[in-house]
N, C-alpha and C positions, 0 to 999 in steps of 0.2 A: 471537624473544623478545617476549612482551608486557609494557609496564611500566606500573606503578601507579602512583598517589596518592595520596596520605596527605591529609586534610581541610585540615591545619593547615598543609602544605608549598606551601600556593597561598592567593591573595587572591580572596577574594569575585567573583564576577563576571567570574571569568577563568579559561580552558579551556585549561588543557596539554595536549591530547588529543595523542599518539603515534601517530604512524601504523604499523603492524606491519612488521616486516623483511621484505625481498623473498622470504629462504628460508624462512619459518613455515610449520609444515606444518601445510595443512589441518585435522587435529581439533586440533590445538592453537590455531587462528585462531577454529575452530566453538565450543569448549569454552569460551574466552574469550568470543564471542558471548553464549554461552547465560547467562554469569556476570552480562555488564554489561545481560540483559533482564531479570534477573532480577532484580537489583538495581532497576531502573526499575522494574517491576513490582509492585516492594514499596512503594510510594510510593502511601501513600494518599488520596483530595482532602479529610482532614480536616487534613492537614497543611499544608494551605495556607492561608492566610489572603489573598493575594490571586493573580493567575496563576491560578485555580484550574480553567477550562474548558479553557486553554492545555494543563497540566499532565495535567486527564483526558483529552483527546484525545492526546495527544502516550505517554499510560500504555498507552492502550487499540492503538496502533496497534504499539509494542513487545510488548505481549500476543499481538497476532496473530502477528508476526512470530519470537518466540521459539517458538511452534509449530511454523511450518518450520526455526526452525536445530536443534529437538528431532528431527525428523523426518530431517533431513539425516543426525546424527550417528548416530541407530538403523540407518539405512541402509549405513552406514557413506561418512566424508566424503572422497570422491575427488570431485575436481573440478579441472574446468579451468584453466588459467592466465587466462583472461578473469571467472573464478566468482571463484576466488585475490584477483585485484583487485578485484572489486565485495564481496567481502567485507571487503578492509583499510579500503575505503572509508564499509562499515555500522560496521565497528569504533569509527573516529574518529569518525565520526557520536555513536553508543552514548555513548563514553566524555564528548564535552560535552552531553550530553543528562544523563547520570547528574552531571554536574556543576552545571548548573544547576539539576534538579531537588533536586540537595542543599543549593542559595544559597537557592530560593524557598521551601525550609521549615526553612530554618538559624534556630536558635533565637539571640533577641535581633539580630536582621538583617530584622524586618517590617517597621521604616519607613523603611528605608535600601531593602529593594528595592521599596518600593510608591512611590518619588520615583524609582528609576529600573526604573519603570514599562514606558517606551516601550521602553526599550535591550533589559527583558528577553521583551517579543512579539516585540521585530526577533530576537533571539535566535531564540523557537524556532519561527519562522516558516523563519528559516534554515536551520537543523537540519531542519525537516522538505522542504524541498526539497532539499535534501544529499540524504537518504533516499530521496525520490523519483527522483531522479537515477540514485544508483546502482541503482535497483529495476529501472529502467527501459534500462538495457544489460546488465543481470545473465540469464545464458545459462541461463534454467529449464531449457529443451528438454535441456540436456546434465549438468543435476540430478537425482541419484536422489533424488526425492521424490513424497508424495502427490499424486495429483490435486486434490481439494478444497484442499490448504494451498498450492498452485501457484494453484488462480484466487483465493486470497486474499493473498496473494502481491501480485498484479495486482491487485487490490483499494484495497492499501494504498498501490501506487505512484500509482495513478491519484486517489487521495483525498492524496497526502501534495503532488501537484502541482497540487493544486485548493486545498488545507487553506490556511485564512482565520485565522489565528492574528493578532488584533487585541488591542487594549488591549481590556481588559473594561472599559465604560462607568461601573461602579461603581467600579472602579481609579481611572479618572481622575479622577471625582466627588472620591470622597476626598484625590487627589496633590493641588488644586487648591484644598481645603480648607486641607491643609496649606499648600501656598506663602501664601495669603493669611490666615493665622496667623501665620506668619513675618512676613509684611510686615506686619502691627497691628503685632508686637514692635521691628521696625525703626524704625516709625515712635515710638514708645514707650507705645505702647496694650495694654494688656492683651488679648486674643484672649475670645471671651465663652465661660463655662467650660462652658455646654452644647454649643458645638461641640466641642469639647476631648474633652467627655468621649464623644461618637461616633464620632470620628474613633479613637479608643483602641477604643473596643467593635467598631469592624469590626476592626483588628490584632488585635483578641483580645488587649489589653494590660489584664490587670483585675485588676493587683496591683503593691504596691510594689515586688517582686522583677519582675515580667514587664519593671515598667520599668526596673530598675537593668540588666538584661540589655542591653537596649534603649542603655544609656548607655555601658557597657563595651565593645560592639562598634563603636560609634561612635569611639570613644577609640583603640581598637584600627586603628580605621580609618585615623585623622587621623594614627596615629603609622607605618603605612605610606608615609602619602602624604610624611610628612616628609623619613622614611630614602629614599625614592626618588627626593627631588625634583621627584616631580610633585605640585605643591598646586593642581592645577585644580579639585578635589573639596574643598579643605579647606574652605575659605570653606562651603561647602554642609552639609558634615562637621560643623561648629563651631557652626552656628543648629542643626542638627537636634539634637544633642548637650544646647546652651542649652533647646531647647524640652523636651528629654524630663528634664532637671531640673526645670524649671518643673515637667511634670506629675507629677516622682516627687516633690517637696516639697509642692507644691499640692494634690494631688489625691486624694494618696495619706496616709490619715492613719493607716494601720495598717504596721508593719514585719511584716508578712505570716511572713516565714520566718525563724526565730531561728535556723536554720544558716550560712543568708546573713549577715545581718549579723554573727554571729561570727565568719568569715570575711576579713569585712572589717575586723573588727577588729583579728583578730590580724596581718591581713596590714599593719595600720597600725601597729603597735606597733614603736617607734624604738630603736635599737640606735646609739650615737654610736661616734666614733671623735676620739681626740686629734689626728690628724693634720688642718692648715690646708687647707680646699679652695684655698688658692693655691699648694699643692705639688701640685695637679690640673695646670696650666697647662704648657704647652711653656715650655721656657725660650727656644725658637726665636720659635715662632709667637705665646708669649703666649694660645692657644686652649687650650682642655680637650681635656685630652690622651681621646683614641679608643682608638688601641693603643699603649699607654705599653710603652718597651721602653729598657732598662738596656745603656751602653756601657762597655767598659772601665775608664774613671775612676770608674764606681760614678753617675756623674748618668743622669737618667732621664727620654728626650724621647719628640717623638708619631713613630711610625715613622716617616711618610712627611716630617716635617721634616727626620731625621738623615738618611732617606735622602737628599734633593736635595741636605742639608749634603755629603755625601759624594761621589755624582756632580758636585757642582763642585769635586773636586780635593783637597777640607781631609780634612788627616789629625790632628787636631787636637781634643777635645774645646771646643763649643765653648762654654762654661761657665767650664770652668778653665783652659783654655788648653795644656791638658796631649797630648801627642802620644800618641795611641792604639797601645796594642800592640794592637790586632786590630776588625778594623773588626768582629766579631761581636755582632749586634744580640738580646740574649736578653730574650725578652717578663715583662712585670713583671703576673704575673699577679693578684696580690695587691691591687693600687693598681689593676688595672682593675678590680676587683669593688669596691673602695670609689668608683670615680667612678662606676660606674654608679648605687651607690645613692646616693649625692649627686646626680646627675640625675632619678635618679626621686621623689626627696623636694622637689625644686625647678623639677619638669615641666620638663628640659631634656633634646631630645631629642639623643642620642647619634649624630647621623645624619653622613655624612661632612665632610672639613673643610671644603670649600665649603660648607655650607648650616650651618655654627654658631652664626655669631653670627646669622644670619635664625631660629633654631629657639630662640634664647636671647630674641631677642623675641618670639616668640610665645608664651611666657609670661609677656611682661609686659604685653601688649596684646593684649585677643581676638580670638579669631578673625574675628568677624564684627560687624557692628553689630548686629545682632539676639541674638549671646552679649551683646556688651555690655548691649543695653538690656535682657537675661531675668535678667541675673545682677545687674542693679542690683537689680531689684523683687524676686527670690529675697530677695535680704540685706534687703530690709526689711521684708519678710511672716517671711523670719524671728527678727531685732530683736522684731519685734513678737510674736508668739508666744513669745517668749523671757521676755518681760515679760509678756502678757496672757493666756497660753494657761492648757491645764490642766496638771496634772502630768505626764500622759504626752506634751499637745503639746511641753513645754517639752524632757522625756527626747529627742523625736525631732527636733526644732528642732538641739537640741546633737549629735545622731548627725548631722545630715546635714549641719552647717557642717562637721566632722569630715570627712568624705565631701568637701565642696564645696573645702575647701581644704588639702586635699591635696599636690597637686604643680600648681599653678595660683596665678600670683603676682597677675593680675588679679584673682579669684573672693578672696583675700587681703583687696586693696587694698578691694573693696567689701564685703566683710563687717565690715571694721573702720572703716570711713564713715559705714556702718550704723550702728553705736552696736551693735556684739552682744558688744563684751568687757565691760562692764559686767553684764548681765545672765548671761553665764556663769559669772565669778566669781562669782555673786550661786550659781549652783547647785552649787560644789565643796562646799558645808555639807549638800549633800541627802542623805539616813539610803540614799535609793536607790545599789548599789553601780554600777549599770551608767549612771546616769545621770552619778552623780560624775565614773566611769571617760569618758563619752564629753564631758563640760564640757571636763577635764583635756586629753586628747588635742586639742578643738578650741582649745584655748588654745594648747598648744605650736603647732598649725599656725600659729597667724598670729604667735607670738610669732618665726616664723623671717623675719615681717617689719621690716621698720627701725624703721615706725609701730607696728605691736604692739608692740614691746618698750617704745614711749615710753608708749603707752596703758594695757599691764596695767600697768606703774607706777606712772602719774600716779593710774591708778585705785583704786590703792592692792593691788595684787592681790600681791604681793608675799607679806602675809601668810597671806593662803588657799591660796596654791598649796604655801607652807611647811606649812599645816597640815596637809594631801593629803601630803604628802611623809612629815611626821611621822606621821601615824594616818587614812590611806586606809582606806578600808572594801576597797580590794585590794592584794594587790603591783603589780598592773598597773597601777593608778593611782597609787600610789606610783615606780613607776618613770616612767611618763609626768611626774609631776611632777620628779623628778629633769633631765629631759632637758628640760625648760621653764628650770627653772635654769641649765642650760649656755647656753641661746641669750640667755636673758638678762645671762647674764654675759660675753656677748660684746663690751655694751657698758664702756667703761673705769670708768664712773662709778657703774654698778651693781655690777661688781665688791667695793666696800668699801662700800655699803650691805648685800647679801647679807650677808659676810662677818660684819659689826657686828650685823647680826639675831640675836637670841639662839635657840639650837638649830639654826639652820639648816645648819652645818656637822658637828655630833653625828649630827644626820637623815638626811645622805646618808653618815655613817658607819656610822650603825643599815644604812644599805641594801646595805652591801658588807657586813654583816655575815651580815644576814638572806635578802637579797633573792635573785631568781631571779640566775642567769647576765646576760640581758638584763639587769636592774635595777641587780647590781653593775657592769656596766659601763660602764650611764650614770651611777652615782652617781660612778664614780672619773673621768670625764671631764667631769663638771660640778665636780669639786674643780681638777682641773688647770684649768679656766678661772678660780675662785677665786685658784686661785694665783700667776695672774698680775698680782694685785695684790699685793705683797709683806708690806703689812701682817697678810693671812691665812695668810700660812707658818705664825707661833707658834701660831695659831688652828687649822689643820689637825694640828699636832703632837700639841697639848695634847689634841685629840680622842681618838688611841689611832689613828691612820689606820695609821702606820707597820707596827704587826703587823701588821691586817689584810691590808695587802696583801703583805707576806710570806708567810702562811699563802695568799694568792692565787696567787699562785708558785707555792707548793708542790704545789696542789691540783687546779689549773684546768685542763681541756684544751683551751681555746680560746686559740689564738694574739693572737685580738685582745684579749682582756679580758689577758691575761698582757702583750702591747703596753705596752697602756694603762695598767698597772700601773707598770711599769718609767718610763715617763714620768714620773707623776707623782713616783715615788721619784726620780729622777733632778735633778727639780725642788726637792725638799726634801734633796736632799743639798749643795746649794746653800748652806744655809742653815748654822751650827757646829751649832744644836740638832737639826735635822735628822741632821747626821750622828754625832751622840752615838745619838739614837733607831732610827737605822740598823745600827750600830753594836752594839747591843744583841740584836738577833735574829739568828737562824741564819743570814744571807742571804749573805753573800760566796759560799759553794761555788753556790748557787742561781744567783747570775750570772753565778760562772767558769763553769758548765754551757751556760747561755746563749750564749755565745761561741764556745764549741768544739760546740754544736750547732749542726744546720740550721734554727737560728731565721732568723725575716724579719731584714731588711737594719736598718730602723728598730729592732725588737726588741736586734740587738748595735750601734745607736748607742746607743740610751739606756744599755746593761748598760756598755758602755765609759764612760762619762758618770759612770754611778754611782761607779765605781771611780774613775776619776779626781779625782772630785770628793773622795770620800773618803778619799784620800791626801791631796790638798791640804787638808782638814781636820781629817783626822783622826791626822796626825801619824808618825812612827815603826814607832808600834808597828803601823796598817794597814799600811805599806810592806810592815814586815818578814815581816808574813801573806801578804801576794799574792808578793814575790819569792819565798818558797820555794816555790810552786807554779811546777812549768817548765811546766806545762800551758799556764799562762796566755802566757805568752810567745810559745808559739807560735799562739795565737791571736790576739792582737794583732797579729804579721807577716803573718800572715792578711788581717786587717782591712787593712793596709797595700794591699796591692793589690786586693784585692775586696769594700773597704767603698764607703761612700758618703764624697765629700771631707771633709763632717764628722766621719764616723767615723774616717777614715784620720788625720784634724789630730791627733784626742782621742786613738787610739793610739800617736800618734808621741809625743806630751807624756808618756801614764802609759810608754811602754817606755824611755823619755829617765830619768822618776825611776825605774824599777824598775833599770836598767842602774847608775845612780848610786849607787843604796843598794848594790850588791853589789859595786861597783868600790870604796866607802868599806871595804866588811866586810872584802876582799878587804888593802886596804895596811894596816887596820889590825891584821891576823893573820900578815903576810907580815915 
């Protein structure tokens, strides 16, 4: 059996090459041969921007030798048990050959492999004495093949055991450029921008896009090294990473490819959830749960915590204290796709539990002194451009703080040191929609810092992002402003200044009205952080929220925005006027539905919630509507043993009065 690889199923710089089973029969070993020359062959030296002598001698001598494995196989391929071997041995050869040649022209991977420069001649200096190796005990004499492709044959081995496969002198010219780039920026010196821009023109990097390439596989890189725990690379990862921002900000004053940056945009475009990122945390460990997975009692820990819990003996839930009917550990698949993307909106990488809280710092601390000192001078060139540039610097200024802070809580802390939220605000007024759209978005980034959210305030931003909210030139920007809202109202104090702003909670009603999917349901999860001020309950009432998010129920097929619905109802049923306005629309059978379906776990605690709530306010005459449904009853006993503790408390209170109002009906009929 011969096996393959997939590009994506291995890291850069590294050769899974398979050696073939001992019983492969010959045209199957040959046929495979002829596959992985041919592939090599197809590699042309425009492809390469450096390695590139390595690469053609290394093309040309596979060229020969795919003639003799063509010629073997015409012949037809019987061969010896000693042939047998030296061909399993061209195999493995072939296959990291065809793999490196696919590292040194992998797009956005040029200056990653021209820094590791030496590692990749020692590569195929190796490789070709491999080649040579087996050329040279491989039994021609007892090979049905040509003459001429037999003393070329011997040609190859004799050339592949002499072959001088060195750094190209221009390779290292340029690697040495770079290192002493790096160290200006270390030292905190800007690097002079005519080397800059040569050192780019040998990579053949001669565009915004060539370099955002360039940034992403780095990124890509560093987030390997993390998950594996080896960071011997990162430090290196992290300045190369810093410097090719530097050149994509600095250098590059055209967004080159408007498929790219849409792209990027949309892949940025934020989607909330009601649920606290400290319902992320083990309840064990206290760490951000990795494979969150649901016990018995309905609590929900990081696997490998409950496991140890349990190999020492406890049978025990250890939360509630409740003794587990069945140690069965069912995965919470739902709440891991929302931590993931909480990690990646917060550059935390997801890597095992030993290395978490090290991978939660290094988001908060660069990687390197040289990220640090590129990404100070980034945030002030673009502050400054922000303020002084032209229209379209200022459009791309706000695109690539948008970009820079992202999932990166350093890249954050110095854009807002900078002085760049004043000057953004200053551009949510601009007639342009894509500029609005990329201000908006970089404001929500940093506003998911502790500092931003003091600064778009102090700065008075308050009002402009409400205006974005009310009459965006898009829904996307309108929704981006929505979800600025939620973060800002995460502090207590802002809370009922929001609130008190006039329109501003009608606006994010207009958007559950109006708005996409995405937009209704950050407008409904920026109200649930509203309403954790209590003085905006009447205020979210008086708005008309209520139906909306009934008709949200009725309509939605997204589990989460239907979530998030239920939340916030759940929150205003709280309230007596709340639960009059509740009260009022079709929604009771919508929630019994809810509970007797396969909704999420959260989903039938808030639907219980409602209910509950609404008995206790709303008197009698709700009771008497949910007791005569038995449906509902048995859904509650449900909840009983396979809610969550809160869910199970909230069912056990409404089946307590539902039991009461029928046991009253009961003696007083009787």
């Amino acid at each position: 059996m011969i096996q393959k690889f997939d590009r994506a199923e291995r890291r850069i710089l590294s050769f899974p090459a398979v050696r073939p089973c001992e019983s492969v029969e010959p045209a199957i070993l040959t046929d495979s041969l002829i596959a992985h020359s041919r592939a090599i062959c197809g590699f042309q030296s425009e492809l390469f921007v450096t390695q590139r002598r390595n690469a053609r001698e290394t093309v040309r001598q596979s060229r020969i030798l795919l003639e003799f494995f063509e010629d073997v196989r015409e012949r037809g391929p019987v061969l010896p048990c000693s042939a047998v071997l030296c061909f399993s041995e061209l195999h493995t050869a072939f296959q990291k050959i065809r793999f490196l040649l696919e590292d040194c022209s992998c797009e956005g991977a040029r200056v990653w492999i021209l820094m590791r420069s030496q590692f990749v001649a020692a590569q195929f200096r190796a490789l070709a004495r491999a080649i040579g190796t087996a050329l040279d005990v491989l039994p021609l004499d007892s090979i049905d093949a040509g003459g001429e492709v037999k003393e070329l044959v011997e040609l190859v081995a004799k050339q592949a055991r002499r072959a001088n496969f060195e750094l190209d002198s221009r390779d290292e010219y340029t690697m040495r450029q770079v290192r002493s780039m790096l160290l200006y920026f270390d030292k905190g010196i800007e690097p002079d921008r005519g080397v800059i821009e040569r050192v780019l023109d040998y990579l053949d990097i001669r565009s915004w896009s060539d370099c955002n390439k360039e940034i992403k596989f780095l990124e890509g890189e560093i987030n390997f090294e993390c998950s594996e725990g080896k960071e011997r690379e990162a430090p290196l990862l992290s300045s190369l990473m810093a410097f090719m921002s530097y050149c994509r900000v600095v250098l590059f004053e055209v967004l080159d490819h408007r498929s790219t940056q849409q792209s990027d945009v949309t892949h940025n475009l934020e989607t909330l959830s009601c649920l606290n990122p400290e319902d992320f945390r083990c309840p064990i460990s206290l760490e951000l749960m990795t494979d969150p997975v649901t016990v018995s009692t309905g609590q929900t820990y990081d696997r490998s915590s409950i496991q140890r819990w349990l190999k020492a003996g406890n049978i025990t839930c250890p939360k509630t204290g409740e003794r587990l009917a069945s140690t069965e550990l069912v995965p919470n698949s739902a709440l891991r796709k929302l931590i993931k993307h909480f990690c990646a909106d917060n550059g935390i990488s997801l890597a095992n539990s030993g290395r978490r809280s090290s991978d939660i710092t290094r988001t908060i601390v660069p990687g390197s002194t040289v990220a640090a000192e590129a990404m100070k001078k980034l945030s002030k060139f673009l502050a400054r451009r922000l303020v002084f540039g032209t229209t379209e610097q200022k459009h791309k200024a706000a695109y690539e703080i948008r970009l820079l802070a992202k999932s990166n809580i350093f890249n954050r802390t110095c854009l807002i040191e900078a002085g760049t939220v004043l000057p953004l605000l200053n551009l949510l007024s601009s007639a342009d929609a894509a500029t609005q759209e990329n201000a908006t978005a970089a404001l929500l980034k940093l506003s998911k810092h502790t500092s931003g959210k003091r600064v778009i305030v102090d700065c008075g931003g308050l009002s402009p992002i409400l205006s974005v909210l009310r009459k965006g030139s898009s829904l996307e920007a309108r929704q981006i402003a929505a979800a600025t809202i939620f973060y800002l109202s995460s502090v207590k104090g802002y809370r009922k200044l929001i609130g008190e702003t006039p329109d501003a909670i009608p606006a994010l009603v207009d958007l559950i009205r109006n708005g996409k999917p995405c937009g209704k349901q950050n407008a409904v999860v920026a109200i649930f952080g509203l309403l954790l001020y209590p003085g905006n309950q009447c205020r979210v009432i008086a708005a008309g929220t209520i139906p909306l998010l009934v008709n949200v129920l009725a309509s939605s097929e997204r589990d989460d925005l239907i979530v998030d619905s239920l939340a916030v109802l759940a929150s205003l049923a709280e309230n007596a006027d709340g639960t009059v306005a509740i009260l009022r629309t079709p929604v009771l059978p919508l929630i019994i539905g809810f509970l007797q379906s396969a909704a999420s776990k959260p989903g039938k605690e808030y639907s219980v919630s409602i209910l509950l709530a609404l008995c206790s306010n709303g008197g009698s005459d709700t009771i008497e509507v949910l007791a005569r449904d038995s449906s509902l009853t048995a859904s509650l006993y449900s909840l009983l043993t396979d809610g969550t503790s809160h869910a199970s408390k909230k069912a056990r209170s409404l089946l307590k009065i539902l039991l009461n109002f029928n046991e009253r009906n009961r003696c007083r009929f009787s």
